[in-house]
C-alpha distance (Angstrom), angle and dihedral (degrees) to the residues before:
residue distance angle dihedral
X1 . . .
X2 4.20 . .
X3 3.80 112.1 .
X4 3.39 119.9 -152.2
X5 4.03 113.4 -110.8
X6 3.96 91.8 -112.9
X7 4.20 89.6 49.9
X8 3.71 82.4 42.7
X9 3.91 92.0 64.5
X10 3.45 94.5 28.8
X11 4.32 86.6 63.3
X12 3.32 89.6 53.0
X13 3.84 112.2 43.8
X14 4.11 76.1 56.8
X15 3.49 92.8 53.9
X16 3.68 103.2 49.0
X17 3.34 128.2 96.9
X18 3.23 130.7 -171.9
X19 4.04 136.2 -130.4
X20 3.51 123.5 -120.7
X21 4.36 82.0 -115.1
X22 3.37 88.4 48.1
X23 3.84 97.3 51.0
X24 3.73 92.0 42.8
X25 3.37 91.2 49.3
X26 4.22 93.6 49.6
X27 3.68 95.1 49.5
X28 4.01 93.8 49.1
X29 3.72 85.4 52.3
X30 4.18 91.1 52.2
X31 3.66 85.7 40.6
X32 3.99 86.1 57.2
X33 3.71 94.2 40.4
X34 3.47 92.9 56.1
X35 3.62 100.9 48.7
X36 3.93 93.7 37.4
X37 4.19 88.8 50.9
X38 4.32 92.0 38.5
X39 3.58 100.4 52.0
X40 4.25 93.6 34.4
X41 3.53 103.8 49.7
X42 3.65 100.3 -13.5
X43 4.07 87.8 75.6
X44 3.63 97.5 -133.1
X45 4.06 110.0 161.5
X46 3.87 118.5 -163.6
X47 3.69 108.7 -120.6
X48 3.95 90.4 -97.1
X49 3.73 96.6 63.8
X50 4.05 95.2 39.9
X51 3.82 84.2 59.1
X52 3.64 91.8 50.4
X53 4.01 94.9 47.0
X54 3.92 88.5 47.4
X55 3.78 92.9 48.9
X56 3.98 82.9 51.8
X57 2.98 104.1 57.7
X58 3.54 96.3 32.9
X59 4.07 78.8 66.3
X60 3.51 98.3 44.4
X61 3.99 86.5 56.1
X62 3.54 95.0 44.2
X63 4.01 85.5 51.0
X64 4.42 93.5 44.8
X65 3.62 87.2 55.2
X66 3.77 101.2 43.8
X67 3.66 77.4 43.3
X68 4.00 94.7 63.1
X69 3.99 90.0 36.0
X70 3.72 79.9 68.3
X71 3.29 105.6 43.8
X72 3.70 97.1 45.4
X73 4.03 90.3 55.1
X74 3.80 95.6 45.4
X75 3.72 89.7 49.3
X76 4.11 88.2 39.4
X77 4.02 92.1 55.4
X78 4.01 116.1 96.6
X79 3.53 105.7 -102.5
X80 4.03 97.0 31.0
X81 4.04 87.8 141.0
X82 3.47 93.3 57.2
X83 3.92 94.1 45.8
X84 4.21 88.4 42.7
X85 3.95 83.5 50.4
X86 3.70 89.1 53.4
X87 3.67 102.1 41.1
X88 3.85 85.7 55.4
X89 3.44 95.6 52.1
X90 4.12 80.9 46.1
X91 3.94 118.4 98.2
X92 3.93 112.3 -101.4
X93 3.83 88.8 -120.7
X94 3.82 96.3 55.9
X95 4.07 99.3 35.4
X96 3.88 88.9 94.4
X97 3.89 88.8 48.6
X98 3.54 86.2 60.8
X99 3.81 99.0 41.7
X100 4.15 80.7 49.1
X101 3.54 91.9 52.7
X102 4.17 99.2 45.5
X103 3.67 86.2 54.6
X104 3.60 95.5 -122.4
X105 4.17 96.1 126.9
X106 3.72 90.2 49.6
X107 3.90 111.4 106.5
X108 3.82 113.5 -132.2
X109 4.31 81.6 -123.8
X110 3.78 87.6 51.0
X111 4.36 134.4 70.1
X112 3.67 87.7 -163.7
X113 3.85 127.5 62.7
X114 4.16 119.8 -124.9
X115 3.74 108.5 -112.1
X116 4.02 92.3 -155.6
X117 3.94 89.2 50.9
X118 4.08 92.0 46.8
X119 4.03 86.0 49.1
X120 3.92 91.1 52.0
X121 3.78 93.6 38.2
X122 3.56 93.6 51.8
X123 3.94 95.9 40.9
X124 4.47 83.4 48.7
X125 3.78 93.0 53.9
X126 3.94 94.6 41.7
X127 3.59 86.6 59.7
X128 3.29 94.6 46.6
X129 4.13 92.0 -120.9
X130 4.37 85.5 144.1
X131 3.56 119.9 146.8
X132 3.86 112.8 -113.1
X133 3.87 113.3 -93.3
């Protein structure tokens, strides 16, 4: 009696059965599999770097929202057109000086204005990305 290739392989995946070695030794390798394919592209994190991300962006939100704080009171102030003409004309690498120094990146709970949120204030109103007053 001919079997059929796929009856063939079906006969003897039933059939087989495996040592303790080899069962230890097929497990390990899913065990590796797993943990190889997870944290490649699976995107698993340890707990160390998850922390890190969420302190991140927890910073970078802190630092967009300071960052619209300042825009909206330097556009808010009285003669915000004449300052926005003037930080235009201003060179890109002294724009967050001048933010600095108008005490628009200063935090109302802070005596010392954020450097990162001047930088991103300054870059925001160059562009011209201002709320609407």
């Amino acid at each position: 009696m001919q079997f059929s290739p796929i009856e063939t392989m079906r006969r003897r995946f039933e059939d087989y059965r495996p040592t303790k070695t080899h069962a230890f030794w097929i497990a390990a390798g899913c065990v590796a599999a797993t943990l190889v394919l997870g944290f490649g592209p699976g995107g698993w994190v340890t707990a160390g770097t998850a922390q890190k991300r969420v302190d991140e962006a927890a910073t970078s939100a802190r630092q967009e929202l300071a960052t619209a704080v300042c825009v909206e009171e330097f556009m808010s102030a009285k003669d915000a057109h004449v300052q926005l003409a003037q930080l235009v004309k201003t060179d890109w690498y002294q724009r967050s000086e001048l933010i600095a120094k108008g005490g628009w990146a200063t935090m109302p709970d802070r005596k010392e204005p954020n450097g990162s949120v001047a930088t991103m204030c300054a870059e925001k109103l160059a562009e011209g990305k201002s709320p609407a007053t």
